[in-house]
C-alpha positions as CSV (number, residue, x, y, z in Angstrom):
1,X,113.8,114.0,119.6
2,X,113.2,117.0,117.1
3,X,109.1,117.5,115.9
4,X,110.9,116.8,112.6
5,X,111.7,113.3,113.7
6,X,108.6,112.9,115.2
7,X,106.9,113.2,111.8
8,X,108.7,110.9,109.8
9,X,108.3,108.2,112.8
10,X,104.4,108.8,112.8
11,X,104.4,108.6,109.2
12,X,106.9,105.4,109.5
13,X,104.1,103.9,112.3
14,X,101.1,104.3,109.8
15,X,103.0,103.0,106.8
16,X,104.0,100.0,108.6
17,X,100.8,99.3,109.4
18,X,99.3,99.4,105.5
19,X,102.1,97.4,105.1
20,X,102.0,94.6,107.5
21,X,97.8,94.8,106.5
22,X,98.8,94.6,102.7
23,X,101.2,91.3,103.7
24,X,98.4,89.8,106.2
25,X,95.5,90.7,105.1
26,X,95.2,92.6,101.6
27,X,91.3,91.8,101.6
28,X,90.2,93.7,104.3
29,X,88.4,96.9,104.2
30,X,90.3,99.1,106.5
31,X,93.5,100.3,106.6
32,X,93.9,101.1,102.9
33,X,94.0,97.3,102.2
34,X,92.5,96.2,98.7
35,X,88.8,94.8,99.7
36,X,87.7,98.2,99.0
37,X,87.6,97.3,95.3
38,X,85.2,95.2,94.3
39,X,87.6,93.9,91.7
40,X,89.7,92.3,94.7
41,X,86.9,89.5,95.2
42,X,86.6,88.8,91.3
43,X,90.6,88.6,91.2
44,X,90.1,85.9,94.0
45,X,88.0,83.9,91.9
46,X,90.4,83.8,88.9
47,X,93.9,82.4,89.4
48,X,95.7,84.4,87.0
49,X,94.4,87.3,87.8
50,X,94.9,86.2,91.9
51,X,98.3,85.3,91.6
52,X,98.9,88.8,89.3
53,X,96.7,91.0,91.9
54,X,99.1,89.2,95.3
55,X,102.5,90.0,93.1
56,X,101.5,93.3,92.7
57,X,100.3,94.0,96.4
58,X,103.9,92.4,97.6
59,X,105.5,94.7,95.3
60,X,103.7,97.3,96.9
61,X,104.2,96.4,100.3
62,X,107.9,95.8,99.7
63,X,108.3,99.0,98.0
64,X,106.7,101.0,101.0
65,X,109.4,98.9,103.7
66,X,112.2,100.8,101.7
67,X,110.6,104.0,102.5
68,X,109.7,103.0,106.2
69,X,113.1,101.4,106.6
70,X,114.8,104.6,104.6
71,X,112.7,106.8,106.7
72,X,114.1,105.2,110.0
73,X,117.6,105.8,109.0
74,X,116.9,109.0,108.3
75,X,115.2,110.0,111.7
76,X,119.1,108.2,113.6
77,X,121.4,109.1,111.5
78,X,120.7,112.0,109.3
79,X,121.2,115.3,110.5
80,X,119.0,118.3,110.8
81,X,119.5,119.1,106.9
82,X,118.6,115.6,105.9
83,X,115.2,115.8,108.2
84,X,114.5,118.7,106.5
85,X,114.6,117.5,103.1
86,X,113.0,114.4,103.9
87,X,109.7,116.6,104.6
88,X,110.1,118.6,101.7
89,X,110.4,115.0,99.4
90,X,107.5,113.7,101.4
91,X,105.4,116.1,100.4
92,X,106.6,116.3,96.6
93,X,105.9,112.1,96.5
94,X,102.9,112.1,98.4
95,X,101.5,114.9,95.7
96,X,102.3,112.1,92.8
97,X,98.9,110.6,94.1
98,X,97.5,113.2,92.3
99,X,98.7,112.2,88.7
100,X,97.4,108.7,88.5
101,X,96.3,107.5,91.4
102,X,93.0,109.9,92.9
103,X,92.0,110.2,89.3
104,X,91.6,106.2,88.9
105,X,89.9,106.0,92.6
106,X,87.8,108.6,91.8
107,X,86.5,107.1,88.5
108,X,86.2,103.8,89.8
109,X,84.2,105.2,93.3
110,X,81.9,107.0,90.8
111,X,81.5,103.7,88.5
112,X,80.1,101.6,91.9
113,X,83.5,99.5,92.1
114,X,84.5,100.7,95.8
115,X,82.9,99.8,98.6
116,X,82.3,101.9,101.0
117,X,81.4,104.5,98.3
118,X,82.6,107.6,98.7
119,X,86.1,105.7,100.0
120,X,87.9,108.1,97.4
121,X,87.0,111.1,99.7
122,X,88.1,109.4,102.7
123,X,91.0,108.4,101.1
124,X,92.1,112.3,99.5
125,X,91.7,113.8,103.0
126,X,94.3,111.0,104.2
127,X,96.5,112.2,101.3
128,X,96.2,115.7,101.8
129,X,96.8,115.6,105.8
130,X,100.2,114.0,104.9
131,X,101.0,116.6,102.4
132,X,99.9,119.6,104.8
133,X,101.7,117.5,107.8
134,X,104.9,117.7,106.2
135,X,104.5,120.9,104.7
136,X,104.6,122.4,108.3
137,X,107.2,119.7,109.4
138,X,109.2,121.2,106.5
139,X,107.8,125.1,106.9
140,X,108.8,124.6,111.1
141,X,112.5,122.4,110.4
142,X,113.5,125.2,108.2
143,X,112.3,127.7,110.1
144,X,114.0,126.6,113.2
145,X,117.2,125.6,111.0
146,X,117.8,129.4,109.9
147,X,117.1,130.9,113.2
148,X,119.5,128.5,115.3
């Protein structure tokens, strides 16, 4: 098994554990599940807004399996030039956090709506070892590509 491969299962592993949290148990406080906002226990309260909130965690959660399950493909079937450009998408998606997502976090952290505060922080490091994990998963698969 290449370090390439190895990546994308780690990063397989971790995602289908946020996803099997976000099925399970979307309320807890760990794991990147929702009970970090303190929205999540007002959306409870409300049935609307609880059967909205639970349609879009699903979606969520089903959107990450095509990734895990695409990813898992990838690592036995694709070959070396497919690896390669997984890590370099990786990264490119993973960055997209950036446009909407840490900016919201980060507003709502600041506001008092998180709890733990500071969870933003804990979760951009997260981010940003994915993105510098598959950077050198991309930097070494190319690396190793063009000299063999």
């Amino acid at each position: 098994m290449t370090l390439l491969q190895i990546g994308i299962l780690v990063f397989v592993a971790i995602e289908l554990l946020n996803v099997m949290t976000l099925y399970f148990t979307p309320g807890m406080k760990h794991g990147n599940a929702l009970g970090v906002f303190k929205a999540w226990d007002i959306a409870q309260e409300t049935p609307q807004l609880k059967q909205l909130v639970q349609y879009l965690v699903d979606w969520v959660a089903g959107a990450k399996l095509i990734f895990i399950l695409t990813g898992i493909v990838i690592v036995i079937w694709g070959n070396t030039e497919t690896q390669i450009a997984t890590a370099a998408a990786m990264v490119l998606s993973i960055s997209s956090f950036f446009f909407r997502l840490f900016p919201a976090i980060k507003k709502m952290d600041h506001a008092g709506q998180i709890d733990p505060k500071g969870y933003s922080n804990t979760l951009l490091l997260m981010i940003v070892g994915f993105i510098i994990g598959f950077t050198f998963l991309f930097a070494f698969g190319l690396s190793t590509y063009l000299a063999g």
